[in-house]
Each structure stands twice: as C-alpha cells, then as structure tokens.
C-alpha positions in Angstrom: -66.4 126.0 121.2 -69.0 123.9 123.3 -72.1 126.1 122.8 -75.5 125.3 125.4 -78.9 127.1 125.0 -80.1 128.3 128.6 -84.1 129.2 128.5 -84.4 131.4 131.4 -88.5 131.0 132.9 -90.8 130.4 129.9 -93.6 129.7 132.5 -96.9 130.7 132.5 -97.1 133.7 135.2 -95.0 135.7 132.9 -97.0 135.1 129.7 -100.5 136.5 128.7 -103.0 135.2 131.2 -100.7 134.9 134.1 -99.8 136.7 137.4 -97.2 138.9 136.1 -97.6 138.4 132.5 -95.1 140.5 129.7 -96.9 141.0 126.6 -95.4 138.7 123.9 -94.6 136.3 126.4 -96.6 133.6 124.7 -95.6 134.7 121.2 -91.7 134.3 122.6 -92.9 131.4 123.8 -94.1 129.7 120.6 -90.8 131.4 118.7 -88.4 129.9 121.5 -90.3 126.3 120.8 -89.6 126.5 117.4 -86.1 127.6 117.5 -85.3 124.5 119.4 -87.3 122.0 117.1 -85.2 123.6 114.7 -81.7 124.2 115.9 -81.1 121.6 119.0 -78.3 119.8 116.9 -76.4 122.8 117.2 -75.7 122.9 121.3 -74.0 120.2 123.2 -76.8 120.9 126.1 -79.6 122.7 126.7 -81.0 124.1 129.9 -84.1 126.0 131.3 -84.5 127.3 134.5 -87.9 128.3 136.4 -89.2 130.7 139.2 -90.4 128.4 141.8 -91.1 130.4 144.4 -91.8 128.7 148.2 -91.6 131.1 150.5 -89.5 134.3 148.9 -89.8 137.1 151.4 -90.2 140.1 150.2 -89.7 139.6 147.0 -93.6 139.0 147.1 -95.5 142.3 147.9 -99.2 143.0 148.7 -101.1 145.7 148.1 -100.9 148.3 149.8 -97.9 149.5 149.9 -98.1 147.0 146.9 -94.9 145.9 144.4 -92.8 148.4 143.0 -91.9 145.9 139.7 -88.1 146.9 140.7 -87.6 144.6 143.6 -90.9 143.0 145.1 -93.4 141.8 142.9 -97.2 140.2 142.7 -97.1 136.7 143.9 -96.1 135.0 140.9 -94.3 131.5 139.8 -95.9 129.4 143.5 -94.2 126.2 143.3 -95.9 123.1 141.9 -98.7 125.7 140.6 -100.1 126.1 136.8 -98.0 129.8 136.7 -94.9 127.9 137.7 -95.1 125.4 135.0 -93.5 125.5 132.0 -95.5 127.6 129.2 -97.8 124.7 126.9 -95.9 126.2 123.7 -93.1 124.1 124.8 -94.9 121.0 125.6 -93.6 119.6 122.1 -90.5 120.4 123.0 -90.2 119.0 127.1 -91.9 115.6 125.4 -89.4 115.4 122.7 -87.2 115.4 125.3 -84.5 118.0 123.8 -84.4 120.1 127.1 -82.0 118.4 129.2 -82.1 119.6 132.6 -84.7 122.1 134.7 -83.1 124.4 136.6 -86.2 125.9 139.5 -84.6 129.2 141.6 -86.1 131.5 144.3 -87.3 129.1 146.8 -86.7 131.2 149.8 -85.7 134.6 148.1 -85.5 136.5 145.1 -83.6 134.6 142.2 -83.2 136.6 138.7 -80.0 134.4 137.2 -80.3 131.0 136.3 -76.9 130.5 138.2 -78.7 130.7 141.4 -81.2 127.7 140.4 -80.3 123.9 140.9 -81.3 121.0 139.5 -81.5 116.8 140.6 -78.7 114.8 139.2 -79.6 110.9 138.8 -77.6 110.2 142.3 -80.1 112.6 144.1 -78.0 115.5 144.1 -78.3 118.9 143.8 -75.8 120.6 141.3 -76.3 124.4 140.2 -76.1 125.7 136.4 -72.7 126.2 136.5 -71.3 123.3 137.5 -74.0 121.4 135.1 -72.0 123.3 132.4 -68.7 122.9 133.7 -69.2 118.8 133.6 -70.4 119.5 130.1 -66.9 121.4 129.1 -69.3 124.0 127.6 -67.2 127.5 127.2 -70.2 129.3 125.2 -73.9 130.0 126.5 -76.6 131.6 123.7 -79.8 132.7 126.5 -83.1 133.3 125.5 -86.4 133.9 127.4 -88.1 136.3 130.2 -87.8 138.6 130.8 -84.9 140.5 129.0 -84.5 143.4 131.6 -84.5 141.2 134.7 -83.7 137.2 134.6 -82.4 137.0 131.3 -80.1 140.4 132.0 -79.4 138.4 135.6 -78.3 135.2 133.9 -76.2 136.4 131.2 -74.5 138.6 133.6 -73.7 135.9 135.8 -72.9 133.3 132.4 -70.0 136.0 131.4 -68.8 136.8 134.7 -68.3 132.9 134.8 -65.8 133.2 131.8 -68.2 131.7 129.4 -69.3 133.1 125.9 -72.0 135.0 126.2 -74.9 135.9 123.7 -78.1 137.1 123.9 -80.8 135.9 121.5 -82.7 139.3 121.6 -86.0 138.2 118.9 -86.2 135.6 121.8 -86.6 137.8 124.4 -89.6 140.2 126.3 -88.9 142.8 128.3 -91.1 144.3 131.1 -90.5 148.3 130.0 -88.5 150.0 127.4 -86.8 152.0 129.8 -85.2 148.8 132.1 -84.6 147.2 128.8 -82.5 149.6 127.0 -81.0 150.2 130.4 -80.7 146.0 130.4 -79.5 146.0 127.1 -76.1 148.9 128.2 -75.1 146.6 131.1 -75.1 143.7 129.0 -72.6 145.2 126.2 -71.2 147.1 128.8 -70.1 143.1 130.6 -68.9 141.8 127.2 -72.6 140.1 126.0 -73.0 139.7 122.1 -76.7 140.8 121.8 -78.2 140.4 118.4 -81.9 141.2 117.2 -84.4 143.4 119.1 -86.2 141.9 122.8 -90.1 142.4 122.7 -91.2 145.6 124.5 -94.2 146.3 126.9 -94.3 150.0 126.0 -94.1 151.5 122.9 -91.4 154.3 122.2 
C-alpha cells in the first residue's frame, strides 16, 4: 500500500487560547509534531488542511441567537489571521519541510472534510485532496487532528467513501464533547474506518 498522513486543521482557533479552542488542542498539537519528526519515512506524502474562512455564511453565528456548536459557530479560522495559522507546535515541522502540501477549506461556506479544501500546484492551479492523492497512487490515508467529532469524522468519511484505506489515529485526536464523539466514533466504524487509541475529550464521563 501507498500510505499518506492527512492533518486535518492544527490551527490556532481550535487550540487553547483561540476562538473556538478544544482542550488538548495544543497538547495534540505538540504529540502530532512529534509523530511526524518521528515517523515521516513511513508515508509517501503528507497533507494538512486548514479552516480559512472568507466569507462563510452562516456557518458564523452571533450572539444572540448565537452558535449552536452543531452547525454555525463563533467566528473562528479568518483567513490570513493568527487563528488560521498553523498551531507554533508544528513550526519545526512546516520548516523541516516534511508537510508537503496545505490544503485551506471553507472560503465561502462551511467545510468539515479535507476533500472540500484545495491547494496551489507549481503551474498555478488549483487541485483538491483527492486528486493530490490520486497523482500520488496513494490507496491508504492514516488522519489525525481536530477535531475528532467534526473535521476529522468529515474527512475520513469522505477518504473511505473515496475507496481509500482509512484509519484514524485516535491519541491524535480532540474532540469537542463526549457525546458527538462517541457518536463520531459509531459512524466512523460503522463506514469501514480502523480507529485505534482513544481521541481527547472536552467533558469528562
């Protein structure tokens, strides 16, 4: 198999300190950083993909009626701003260069998979995740990042419905709640997604 790592939105905003942060975010972070260092050798390719919101719609809410944290959200992930950017624990890692492509998402509206994000080839074009894989001949995908119940659940979805071989770091993972994590965690079996470890919780049991 042709194995690639997709980190779906390590970016500040959804870490401690930011708009719509998910405690452990920084601690996933810092373990995701290190996993790399550690194990880039083993993928053909690795990808990350970001929030980078323009304009979303109403996938932003204000307050009142204010965000439900099901569908619209605090303004989170601006593009070009310090919550969009990449989280500083994987500075080492972006400098080392051993992410190979950036895959931003959401411009216009809401965006939870990585396969709805894009990134600019050398020729100026735009090509989505999964034909970046495709030209890569990679048939297996391990994702990690945040959050588990929402992008990461989104992505992996969309990875196996693409026919690819999906698995799901879980110790490399936050989730927002237990209960849309567990329920996360059903789909993803339910699609065919190898899950291993145990995703970072907001609440406790």
């Amino acid at each position: 198999m042709t194995r690639a790592l997709i980190i779906v939105d390590v970016q500040n905003d959804f870490c401690e300190g930011g708009s719509l942060a998910v405690a452990g975010g920084a601690g996933v972070a810092e373990q995701i950083a290190a996993f790399v260092g550690e194990r880039r050798g083993e993928y053909t390719a690795v990808a990350a993909t970001q929030d980078w919101h323009v304009d979303p719609g109403g996938h932003f809410a204000a307050t009142p009626p204010g965000p439900d944290f099901v569908d619209t959200w605090p303004v989170h992930c601006v593009a070009g701003s310090h919550g969009a950017a990449s989280h500083p624990a994987l500075g080492e890692v972006i400098a080392a260069g051993l992410i190979d492509a950036w895959f931003t998402k959401g411009e216009h509206a809401a965006a939870y998979s990585g396969f709805e994000g894009a990134t600019d080839t050398e020729d100026g074009e735009r090509v989505g995740l999964a034909g970046w894989l495709r030209e890569r001949e990679v048939d297996s995908v391990d994702v990690v990042g945040i959050t588990t119940d929402h992008c990461v659940r989104a992505t992996a979805l969309d990875a196996a419905a693409a026919g690819l071989a999906t698995h799901v770091l879980l110790d490399l993972t936050a989730g927002v709640a237990r209960a849309t994590t567990l329920a996360a965690l059903d789909h993803l079996r339910r699609a065919g997604v190898t899950l291993t470890g145990h995703p970072v919780l907001l609440d406790p049991p």
